[in-house]
C-alpha positions as CSV (number, residue, x, y, z in Angstrom):
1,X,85.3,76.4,-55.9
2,X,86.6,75.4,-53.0
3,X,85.6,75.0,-49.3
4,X,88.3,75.4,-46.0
5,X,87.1,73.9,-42.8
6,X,88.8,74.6,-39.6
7,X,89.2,71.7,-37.1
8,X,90.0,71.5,-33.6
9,X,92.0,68.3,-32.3
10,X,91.8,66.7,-28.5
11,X,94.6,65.8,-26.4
12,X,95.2,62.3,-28.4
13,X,95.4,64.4,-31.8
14,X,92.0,63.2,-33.5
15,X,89.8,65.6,-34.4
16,X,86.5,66.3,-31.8
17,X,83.1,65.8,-32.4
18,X,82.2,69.1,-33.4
19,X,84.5,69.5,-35.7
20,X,83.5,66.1,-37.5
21,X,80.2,67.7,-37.6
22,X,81.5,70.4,-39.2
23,X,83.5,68.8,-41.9
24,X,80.7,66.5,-42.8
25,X,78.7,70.2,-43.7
26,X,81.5,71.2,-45.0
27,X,81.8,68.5,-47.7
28,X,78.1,67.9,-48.3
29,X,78.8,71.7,-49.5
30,X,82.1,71.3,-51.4
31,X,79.9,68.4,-52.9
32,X,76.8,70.7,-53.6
33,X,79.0,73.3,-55.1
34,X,80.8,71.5,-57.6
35,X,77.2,70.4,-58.9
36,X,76.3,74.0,-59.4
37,X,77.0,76.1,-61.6
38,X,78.9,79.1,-61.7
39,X,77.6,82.1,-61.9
40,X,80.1,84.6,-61.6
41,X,83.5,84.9,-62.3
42,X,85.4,83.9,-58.4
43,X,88.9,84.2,-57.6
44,X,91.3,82.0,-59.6
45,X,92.5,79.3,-57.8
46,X,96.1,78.6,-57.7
47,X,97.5,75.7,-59.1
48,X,99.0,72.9,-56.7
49,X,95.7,73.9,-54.3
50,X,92.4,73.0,-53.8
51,X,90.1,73.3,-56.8
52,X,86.3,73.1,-58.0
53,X,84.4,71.1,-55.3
54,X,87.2,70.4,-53.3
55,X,87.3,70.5,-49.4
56,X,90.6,71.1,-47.2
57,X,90.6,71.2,-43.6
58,X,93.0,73.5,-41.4
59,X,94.8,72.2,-38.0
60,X,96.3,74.0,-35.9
61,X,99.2,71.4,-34.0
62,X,101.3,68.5,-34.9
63,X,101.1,67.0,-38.3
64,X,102.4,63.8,-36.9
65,X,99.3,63.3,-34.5
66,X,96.8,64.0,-37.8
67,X,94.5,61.1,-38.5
68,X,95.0,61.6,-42.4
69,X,93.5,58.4,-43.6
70,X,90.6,59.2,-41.8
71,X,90.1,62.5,-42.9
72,X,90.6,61.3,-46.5
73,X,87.8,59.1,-46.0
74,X,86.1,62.1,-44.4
75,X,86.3,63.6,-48.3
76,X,89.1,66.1,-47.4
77,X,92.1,66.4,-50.3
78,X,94.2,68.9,-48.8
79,X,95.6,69.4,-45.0
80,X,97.0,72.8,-44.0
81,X,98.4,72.3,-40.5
82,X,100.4,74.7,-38.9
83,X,102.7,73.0,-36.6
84,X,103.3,74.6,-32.9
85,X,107.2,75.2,-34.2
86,X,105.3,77.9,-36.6
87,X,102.3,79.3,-34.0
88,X,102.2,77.5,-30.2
89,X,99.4,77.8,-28.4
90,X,96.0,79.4,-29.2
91,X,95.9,82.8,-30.8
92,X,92.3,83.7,-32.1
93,X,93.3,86.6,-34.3
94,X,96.2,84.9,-35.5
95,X,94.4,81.7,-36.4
96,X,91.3,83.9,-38.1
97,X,94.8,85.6,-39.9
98,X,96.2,82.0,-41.3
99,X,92.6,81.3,-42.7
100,X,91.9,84.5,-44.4
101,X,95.5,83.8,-46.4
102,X,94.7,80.5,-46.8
103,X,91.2,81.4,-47.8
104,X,92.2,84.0,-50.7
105,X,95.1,81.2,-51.5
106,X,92.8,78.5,-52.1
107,X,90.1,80.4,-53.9
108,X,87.8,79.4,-51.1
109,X,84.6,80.3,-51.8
110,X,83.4,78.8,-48.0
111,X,85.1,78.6,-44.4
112,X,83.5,76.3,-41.7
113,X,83.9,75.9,-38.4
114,X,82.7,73.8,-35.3
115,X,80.4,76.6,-33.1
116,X,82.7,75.7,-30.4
117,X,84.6,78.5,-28.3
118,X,87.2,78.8,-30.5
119,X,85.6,78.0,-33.5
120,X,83.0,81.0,-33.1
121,X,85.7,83.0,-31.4
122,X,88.4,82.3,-34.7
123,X,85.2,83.1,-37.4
124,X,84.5,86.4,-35.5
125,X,87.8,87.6,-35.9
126,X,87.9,86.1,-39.3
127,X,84.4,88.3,-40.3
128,X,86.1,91.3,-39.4
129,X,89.0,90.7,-41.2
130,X,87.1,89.5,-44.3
131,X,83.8,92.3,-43.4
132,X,82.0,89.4,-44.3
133,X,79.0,88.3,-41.6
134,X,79.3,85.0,-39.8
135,X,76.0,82.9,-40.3
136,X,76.3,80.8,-36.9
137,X,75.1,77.7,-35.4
138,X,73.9,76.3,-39.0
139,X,72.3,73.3,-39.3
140,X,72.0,72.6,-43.4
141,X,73.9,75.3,-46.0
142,X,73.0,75.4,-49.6
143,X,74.4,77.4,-52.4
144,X,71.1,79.3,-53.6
145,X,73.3,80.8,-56.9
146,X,74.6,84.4,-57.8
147,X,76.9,83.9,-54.8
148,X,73.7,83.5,-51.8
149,X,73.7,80.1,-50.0
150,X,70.3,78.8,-48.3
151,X,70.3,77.9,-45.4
152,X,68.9,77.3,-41.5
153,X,70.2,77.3,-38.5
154,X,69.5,77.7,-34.3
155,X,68.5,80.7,-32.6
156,X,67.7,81.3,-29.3
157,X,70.0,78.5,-27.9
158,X,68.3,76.3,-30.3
159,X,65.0,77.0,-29.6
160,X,64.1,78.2,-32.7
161,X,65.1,77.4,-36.1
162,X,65.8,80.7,-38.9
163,X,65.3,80.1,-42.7
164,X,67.5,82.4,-43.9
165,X,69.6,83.8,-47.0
166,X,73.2,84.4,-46.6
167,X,74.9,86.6,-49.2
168,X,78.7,86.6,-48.7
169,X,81.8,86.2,-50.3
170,X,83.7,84.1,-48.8
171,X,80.7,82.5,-47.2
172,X,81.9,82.3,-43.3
173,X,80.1,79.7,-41.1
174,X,79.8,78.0,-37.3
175,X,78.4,74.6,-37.4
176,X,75.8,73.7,-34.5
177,X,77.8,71.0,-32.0
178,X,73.9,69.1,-32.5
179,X,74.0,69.7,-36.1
180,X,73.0,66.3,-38.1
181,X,75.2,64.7,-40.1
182,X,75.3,65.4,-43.9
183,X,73.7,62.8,-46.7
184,X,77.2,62.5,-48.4
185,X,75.3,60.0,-50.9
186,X,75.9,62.6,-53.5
187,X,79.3,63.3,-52.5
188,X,82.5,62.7,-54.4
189,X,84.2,59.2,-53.9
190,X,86.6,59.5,-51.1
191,X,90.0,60.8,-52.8
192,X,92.3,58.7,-50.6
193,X,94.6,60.5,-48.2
194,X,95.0,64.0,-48.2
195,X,98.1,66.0,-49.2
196,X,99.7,67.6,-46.4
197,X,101.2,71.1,-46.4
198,X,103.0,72.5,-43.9
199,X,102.3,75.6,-43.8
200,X,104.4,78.9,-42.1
201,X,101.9,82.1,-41.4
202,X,103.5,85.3,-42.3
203,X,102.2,87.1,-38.7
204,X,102.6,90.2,-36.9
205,X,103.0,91.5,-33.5
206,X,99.1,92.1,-33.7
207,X,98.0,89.2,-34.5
208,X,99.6,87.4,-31.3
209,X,99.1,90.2,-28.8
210,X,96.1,87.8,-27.6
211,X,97.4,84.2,-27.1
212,X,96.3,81.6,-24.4
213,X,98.1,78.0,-22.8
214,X,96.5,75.3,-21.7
215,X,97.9,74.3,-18.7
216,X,98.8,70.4,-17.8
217,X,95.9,69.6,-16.1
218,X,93.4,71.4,-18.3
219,X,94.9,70.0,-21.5
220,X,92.4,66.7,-22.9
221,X,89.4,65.1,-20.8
222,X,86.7,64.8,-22.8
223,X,84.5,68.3,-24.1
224,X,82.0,69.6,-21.7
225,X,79.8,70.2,-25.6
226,X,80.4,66.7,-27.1
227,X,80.2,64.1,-23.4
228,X,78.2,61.1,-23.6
229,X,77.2,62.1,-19.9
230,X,77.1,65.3,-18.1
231,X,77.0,65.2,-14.1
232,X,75.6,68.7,-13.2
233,X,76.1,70.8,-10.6
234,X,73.9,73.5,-9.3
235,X,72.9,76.4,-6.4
236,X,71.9,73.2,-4.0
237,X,75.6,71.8,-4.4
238,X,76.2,74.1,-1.4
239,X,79.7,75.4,-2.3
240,X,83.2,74.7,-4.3
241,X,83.7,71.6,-2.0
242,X,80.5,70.2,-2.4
243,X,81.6,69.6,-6.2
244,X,84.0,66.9,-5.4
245,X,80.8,63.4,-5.1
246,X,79.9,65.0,-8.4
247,X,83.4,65.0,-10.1
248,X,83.8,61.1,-8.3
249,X,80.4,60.1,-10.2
250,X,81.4,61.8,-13.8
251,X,84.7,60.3,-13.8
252,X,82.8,56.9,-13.2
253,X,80.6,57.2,-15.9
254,X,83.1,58.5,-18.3
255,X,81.8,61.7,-18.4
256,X,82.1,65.3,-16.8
257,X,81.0,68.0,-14.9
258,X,78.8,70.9,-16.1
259,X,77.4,73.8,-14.0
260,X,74.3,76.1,-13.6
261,X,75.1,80.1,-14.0
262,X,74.7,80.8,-10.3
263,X,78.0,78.3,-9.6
264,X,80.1,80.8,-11.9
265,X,78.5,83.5,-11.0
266,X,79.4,82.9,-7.1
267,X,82.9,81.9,-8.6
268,X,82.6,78.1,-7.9
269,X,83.5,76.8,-10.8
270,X,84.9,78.0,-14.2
271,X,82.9,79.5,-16.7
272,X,83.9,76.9,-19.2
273,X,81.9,74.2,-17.5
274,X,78.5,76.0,-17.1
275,X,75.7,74.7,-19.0
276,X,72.8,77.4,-20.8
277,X,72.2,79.9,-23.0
278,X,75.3,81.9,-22.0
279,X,77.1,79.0,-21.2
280,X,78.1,75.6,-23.4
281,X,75.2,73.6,-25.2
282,X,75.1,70.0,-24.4
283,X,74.0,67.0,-26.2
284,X,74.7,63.8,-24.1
285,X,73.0,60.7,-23.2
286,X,72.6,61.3,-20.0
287,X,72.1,65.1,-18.2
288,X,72.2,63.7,-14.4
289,X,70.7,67.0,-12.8
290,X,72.1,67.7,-9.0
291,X,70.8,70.5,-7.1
292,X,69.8,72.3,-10.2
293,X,66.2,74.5,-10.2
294,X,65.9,74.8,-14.4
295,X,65.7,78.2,-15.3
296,X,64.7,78.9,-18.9
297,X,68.3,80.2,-19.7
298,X,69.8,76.2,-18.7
299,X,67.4,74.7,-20.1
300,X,68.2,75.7,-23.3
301,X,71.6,74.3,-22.8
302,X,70.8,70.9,-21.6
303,X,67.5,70.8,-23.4
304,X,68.8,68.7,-26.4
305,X,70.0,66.0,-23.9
306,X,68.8,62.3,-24.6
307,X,67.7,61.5,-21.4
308,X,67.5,63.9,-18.0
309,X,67.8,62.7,-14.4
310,X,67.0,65.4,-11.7
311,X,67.9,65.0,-8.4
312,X,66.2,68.0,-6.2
313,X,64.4,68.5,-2.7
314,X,61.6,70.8,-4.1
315,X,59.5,68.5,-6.5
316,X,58.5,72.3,-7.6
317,X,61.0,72.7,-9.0
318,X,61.1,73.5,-13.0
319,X,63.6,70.7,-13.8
320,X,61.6,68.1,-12.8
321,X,58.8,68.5,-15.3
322,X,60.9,68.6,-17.9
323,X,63.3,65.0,-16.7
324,X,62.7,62.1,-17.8
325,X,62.9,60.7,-14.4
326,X,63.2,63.1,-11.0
327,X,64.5,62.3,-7.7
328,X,63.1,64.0,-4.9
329,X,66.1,64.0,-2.6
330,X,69.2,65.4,-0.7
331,X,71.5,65.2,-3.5
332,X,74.4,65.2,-0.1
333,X,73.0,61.8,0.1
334,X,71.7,60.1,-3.3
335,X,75.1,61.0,-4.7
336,X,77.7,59.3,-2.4
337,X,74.9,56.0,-2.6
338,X,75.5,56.2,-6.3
339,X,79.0,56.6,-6.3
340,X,79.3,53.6,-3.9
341,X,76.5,51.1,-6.1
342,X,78.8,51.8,-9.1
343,X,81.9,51.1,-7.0
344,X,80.1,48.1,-5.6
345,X,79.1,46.8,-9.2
346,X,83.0,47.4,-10.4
């Protein structure tokens, strides 16, 4: 038995948050697994590849930027990483293509993946080539025996949690971005660093009719779903222009900008940066609210955030019953005197 888990690298080459969430449910399973026992014959798994109880993570980019001691402390005894000389850029099908191959390869008996945008995107395309479901935005997996895994994860943007039974071969799975980290205590002693394959996907023309490039200025930053701070932006913003105090005020608390659905939905800003139940789930320290009313559908985006700061000039306003503090304000005015205190304070 073996478990594959797919992980996503930033512009520096280490792996994100969500997927470090991911692999640590990954291996508390690879870990789980070995300890049960089999109850069915599986696929044989080739020798020279990941065996009972092992975990190996797939990468998409350059082997050279791959943190490998980490991830062998991480519990991972196998890389595949298919270099951009072999696949540049992202193709979903084609990456859901590498892993089902890899997947029967291995003798994988479980694929993870962060529920990020391409994470869920890659496992959808991956459950249809398997037709095996895709048990999403888990929070704990367990293998229940005779090939069923336990386990419970978000619904409704998180704001309610499923006990449920998944029965699936290969199991196929989306990690929460808030998920907690796994109790490795009963997980196997940390195997040193991993052996790397190269690996070169046999593709077609189908698989890469869909592809997508990030441009220069898109490529890095930090992830709208994994910031320490989030500076929103809202209907009271005013327009596209009235964006630039907040990006000043992100960029000096290390963080970034997030938006309500009515800013994409006017064509503000991009869809990738709105905050909600149709939009990205955040987790940060801080959700600084500008402008921003509250509807039901944001706040289960922004809902799990540590602390929430709304700035607003209707003290009716949803948001503010639900911050931790509330500013009753013209946020044309409390922003550039916030921007020029933290300028002040260097």
């Amino acid at each position: 038995m073996s478990v594959l888990c797919l992980l996503e690298q930033d512009a520096a080459g280490a792996v994100d948050a969500a997927s470090l969430r991911a692999l640590s449910l990954a291996r508390g399973l690879a870990a789980t697994e070995a300890a049960t026992p089999a109850t069915g014959a599986g696929p044989p798994t080739p020798a020279g590849h990941a065996g009972t109880g092992q975990l190996a993570a797939v990468v998409f980019g350059d082997p050279d930027r791959l943190p490998l001691t980490a991830l062998g402390g991480a519990g991972v005894t196998d890389v595949y990483a298919v270099p951009p000389s072999h696949l540049d850029g992202y193709a979903p099908r084609a990456w859901a293509s590498v892993l089902a191959g890899l997947t029967a390869q291995a003798g994988a008996t479980a694929v993870v993946a962060a529920a990020t945008d391409r994470g869920s995107e890659v496992m959808a395309y991956l459950g249809a080539i398997t037709g095996q479901p895709v048990a999403a935005n888990c929070l704990s997996v367990r293998p229940a025996g005779n090939g069923t895994y336990q386990l419970v994860r978000q619904r409704w943007a998180g704001l309610l949690l499923e006990d449920a039974v998944l029965e699936a071969s290969p199991a196929l799975l989306t990690v929460a971005p808030d998920a907690p980290p796994e109790d490795t205590a009963a997980a196997a002693p940390s195997p040193g660093e991993p052996a790397l394959h190269l690996h070169q996907p046999e593709l077609t023309g189908a698989d890469l009719v869909v592809r997508a490039a990030e441009t220069a200025d898109q490529g890095g930053g930090v992830s709208l779903a994994t910031a320490r701070v989030v500076v929103g932006g809202g209907r009271g913003v005013g327009g596209p222009d009235g964006f630039a105090p907040l990006e000043e005020l992100a960029s000096l608390l290390g963080g970034v900008v997030g938006v309500s659905r009515v800013v994409t939905s006017q064509g503000w800003r991009p869809h990738t940066q709105q905050v909600g139940q149709t939009g990205t789930k955040i987790t940060p320290e801080l959700y600084l609210a500008c402008g921003i009313s509250g509807a039901i559908q944001h706040m289960a985006g922004c809902g799990s955030a540590k602390h929430i700061v709304a700035v607003n000039t209707d003290p009716a306003a949803p948001i503010m019953s639900r911050a931790d503090y509330a500013v009753i304000g013209d946020l044309a005015e409390i922003i550039p005197a916030l921007v020029a205190a933290l300028k002040d304070r260097g």
